[in-house]
Structures are given as C-alpha cells and as structure tokens.
ChimeraX commands (.cxc) that place a marker at each C-alpha (Angstrom):
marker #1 position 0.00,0.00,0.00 radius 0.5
marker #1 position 2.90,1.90,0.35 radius 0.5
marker #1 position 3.85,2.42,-2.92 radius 0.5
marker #1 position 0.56,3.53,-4.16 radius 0.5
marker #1 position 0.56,6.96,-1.03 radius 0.5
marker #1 position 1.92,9.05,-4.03 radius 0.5
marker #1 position -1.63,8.75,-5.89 radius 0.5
marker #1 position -2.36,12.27,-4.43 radius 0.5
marker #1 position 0.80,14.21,-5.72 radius 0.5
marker #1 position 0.08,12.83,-9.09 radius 0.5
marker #1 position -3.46,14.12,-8.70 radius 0.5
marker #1 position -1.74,17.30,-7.83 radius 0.5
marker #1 position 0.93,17.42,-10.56 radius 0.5
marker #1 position -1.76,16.69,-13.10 radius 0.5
marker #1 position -4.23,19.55,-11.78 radius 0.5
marker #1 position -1.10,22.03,-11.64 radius 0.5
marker #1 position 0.34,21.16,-15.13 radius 0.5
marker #1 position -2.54,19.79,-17.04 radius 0.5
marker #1 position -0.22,17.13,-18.02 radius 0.5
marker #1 position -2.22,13.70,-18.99 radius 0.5
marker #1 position 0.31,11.47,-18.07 radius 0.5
marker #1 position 0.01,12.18,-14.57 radius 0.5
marker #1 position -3.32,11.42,-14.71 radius 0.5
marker #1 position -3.11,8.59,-16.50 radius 0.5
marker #1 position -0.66,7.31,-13.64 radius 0.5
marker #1 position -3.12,8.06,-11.42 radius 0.5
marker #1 position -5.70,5.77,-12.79 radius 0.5
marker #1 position -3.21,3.12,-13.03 radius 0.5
marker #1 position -2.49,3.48,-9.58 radius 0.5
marker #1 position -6.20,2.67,-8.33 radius 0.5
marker #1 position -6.53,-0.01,-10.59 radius 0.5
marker #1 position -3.75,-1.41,-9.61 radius 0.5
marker #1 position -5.34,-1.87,-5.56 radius 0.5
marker #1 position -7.69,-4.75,-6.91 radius 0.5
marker #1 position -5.33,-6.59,-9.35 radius 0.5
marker #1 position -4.62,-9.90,-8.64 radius 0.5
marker #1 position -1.48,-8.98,-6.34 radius 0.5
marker #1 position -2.61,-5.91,-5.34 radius 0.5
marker #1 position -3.20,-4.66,-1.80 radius 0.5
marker #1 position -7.40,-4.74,-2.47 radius 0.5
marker #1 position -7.66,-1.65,-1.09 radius 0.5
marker #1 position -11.34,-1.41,-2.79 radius 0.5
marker #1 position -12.50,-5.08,-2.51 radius 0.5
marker #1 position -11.68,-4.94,1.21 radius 0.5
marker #1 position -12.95,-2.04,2.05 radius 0.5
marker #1 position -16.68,-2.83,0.67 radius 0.5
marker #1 position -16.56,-6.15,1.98 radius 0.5
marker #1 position -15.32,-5.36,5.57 radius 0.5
marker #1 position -16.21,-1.64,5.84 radius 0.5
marker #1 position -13.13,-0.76,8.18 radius 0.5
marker #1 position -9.81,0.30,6.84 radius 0.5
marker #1 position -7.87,-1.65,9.53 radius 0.5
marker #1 position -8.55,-4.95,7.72 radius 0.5
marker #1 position -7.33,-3.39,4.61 radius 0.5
marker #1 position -4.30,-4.59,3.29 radius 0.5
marker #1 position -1.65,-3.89,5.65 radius 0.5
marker #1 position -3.53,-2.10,8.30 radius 0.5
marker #1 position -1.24,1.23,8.41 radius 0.5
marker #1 position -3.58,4.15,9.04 radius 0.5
marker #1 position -1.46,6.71,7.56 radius 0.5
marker #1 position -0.63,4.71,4.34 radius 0.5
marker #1 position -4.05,4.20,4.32 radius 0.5
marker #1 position -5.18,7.40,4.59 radius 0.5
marker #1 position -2.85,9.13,1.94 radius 0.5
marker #1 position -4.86,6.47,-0.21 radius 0.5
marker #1 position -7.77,7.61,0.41 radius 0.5
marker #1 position -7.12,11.34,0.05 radius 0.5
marker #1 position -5.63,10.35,-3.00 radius 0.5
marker #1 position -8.83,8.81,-4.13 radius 0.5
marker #1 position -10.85,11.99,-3.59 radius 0.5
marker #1 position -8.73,14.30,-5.33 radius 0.5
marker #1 position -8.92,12.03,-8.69 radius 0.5
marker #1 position -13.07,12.32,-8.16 radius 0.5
marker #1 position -12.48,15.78,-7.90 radius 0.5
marker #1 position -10.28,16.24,-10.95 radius 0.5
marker #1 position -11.76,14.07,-13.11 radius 0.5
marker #1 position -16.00,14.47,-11.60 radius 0.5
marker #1 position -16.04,10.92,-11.20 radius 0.5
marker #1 position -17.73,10.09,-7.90 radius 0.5
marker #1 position -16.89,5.97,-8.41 radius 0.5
marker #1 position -13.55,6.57,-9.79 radius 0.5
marker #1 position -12.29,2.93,-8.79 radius 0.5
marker #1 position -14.26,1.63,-11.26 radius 0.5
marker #1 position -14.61,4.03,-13.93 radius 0.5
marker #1 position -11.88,6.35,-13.50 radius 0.5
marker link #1:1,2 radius 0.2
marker link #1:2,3 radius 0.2
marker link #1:3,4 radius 0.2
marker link #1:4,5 radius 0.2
marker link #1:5,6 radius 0.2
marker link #1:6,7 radius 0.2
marker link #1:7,8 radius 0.2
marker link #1:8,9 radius 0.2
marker link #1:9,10 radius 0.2
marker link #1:10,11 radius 0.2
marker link #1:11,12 radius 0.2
marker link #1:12,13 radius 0.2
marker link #1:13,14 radius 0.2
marker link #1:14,15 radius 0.2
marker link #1:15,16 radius 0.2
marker link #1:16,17 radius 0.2
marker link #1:17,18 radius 0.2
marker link #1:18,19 radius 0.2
marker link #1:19,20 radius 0.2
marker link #1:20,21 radius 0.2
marker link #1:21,22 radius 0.2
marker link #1:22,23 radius 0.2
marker link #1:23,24 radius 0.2
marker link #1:24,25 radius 0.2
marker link #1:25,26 radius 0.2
marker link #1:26,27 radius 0.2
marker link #1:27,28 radius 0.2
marker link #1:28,29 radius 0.2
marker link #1:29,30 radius 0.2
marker link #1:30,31 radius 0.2
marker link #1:31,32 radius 0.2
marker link #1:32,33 radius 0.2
marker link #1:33,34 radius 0.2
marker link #1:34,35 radius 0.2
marker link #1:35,36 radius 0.2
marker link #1:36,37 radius 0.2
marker link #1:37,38 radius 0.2
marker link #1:38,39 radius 0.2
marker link #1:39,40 radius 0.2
marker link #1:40,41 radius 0.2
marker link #1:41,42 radius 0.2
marker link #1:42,43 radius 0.2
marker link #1:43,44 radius 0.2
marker link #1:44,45 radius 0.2
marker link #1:45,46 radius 0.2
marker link #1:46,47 radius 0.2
marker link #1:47,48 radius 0.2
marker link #1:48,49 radius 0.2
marker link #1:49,50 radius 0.2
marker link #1:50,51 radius 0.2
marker link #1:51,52 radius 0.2
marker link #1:52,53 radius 0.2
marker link #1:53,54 radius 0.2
marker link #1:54,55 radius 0.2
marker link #1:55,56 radius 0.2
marker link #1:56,57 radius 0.2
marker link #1:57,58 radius 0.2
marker link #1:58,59 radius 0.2
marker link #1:59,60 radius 0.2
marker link #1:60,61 radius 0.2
marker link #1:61,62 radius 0.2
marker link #1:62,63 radius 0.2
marker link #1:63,64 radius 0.2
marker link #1:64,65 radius 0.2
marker link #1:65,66 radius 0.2
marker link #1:66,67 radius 0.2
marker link #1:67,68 radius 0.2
marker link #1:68,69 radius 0.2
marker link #1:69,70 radius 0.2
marker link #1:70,71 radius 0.2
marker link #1:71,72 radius 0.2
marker link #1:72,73 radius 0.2
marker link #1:73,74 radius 0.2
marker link #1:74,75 radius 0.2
marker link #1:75,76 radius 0.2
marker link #1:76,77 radius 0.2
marker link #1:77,78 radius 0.2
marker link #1:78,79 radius 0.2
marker link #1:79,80 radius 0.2
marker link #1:80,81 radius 0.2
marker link #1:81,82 radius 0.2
marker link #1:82,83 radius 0.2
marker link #1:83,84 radius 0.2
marker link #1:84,85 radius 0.2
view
C-alpha cells in the first residue's frame, strides 16, 4: 500500500500542469489496488467496511490512499472513480 501513497501528488501534478500522463498514472495506480497482487484496497474495504482490515492495516498509508482517491473524483467528476476512473 505503500507504494501507491503518491496517488495524491500525481493528482496534484496533473491539476497544476494539465499534463495527462500524470493522470493517466493516477488511474493506473487505483486499478492497480484490486489486481490480482494488489493490496485490495477497494474489494476490502466494501466487503469489511473498516480500513484496519485493509491490506496492511497502516492508518497513515491508508489514509494518503484515500485522500488520493478523492482528489482524482475531484479532478476528473467521477464520484466511483475505482471503477470508472
């Protein structure tokens, strides 16, 4: 989960530059969580409904996920952007 904690600053790049690749590596990035050896961040978090039995169970790793996650349904006005993003 780790790893994917720089979802935000690409949301942020690609807001301050416009840039599509940054956006583009954003979207990677979530769909990466539920790939078959992903973390599941999405998967687990519908089916158990509480981020500690998510993946690894680190709150702030978890947390710059999830901020991460809003800021591409801001920039892109996708409110499901997990799966449509």
């Amino acid at each position: 989960m780790a790893a994917t904690s720089v979802l935000e600053p690409m949301v942020v790049l690609y807001r301050f530059t416009g840039e599509p690749k940054y956006l583009e590596f954003a979207r990677y990035i979530v769909k990466s969580w539920d790939e078959p050896n992903g973390p599941k961040i999405i998967a687990t978090l519908l089916k158990e409904k509480q981020v500690n039995k998510t993946a690894n169970g680190k709150a702030y790793e978890m947390l710059s996920n999830l901020v991460g996650l809003c800021e591409l349904a801001r920039a892109t006005g996708i409110g499901r952007c997990w799966s449509r993003c």
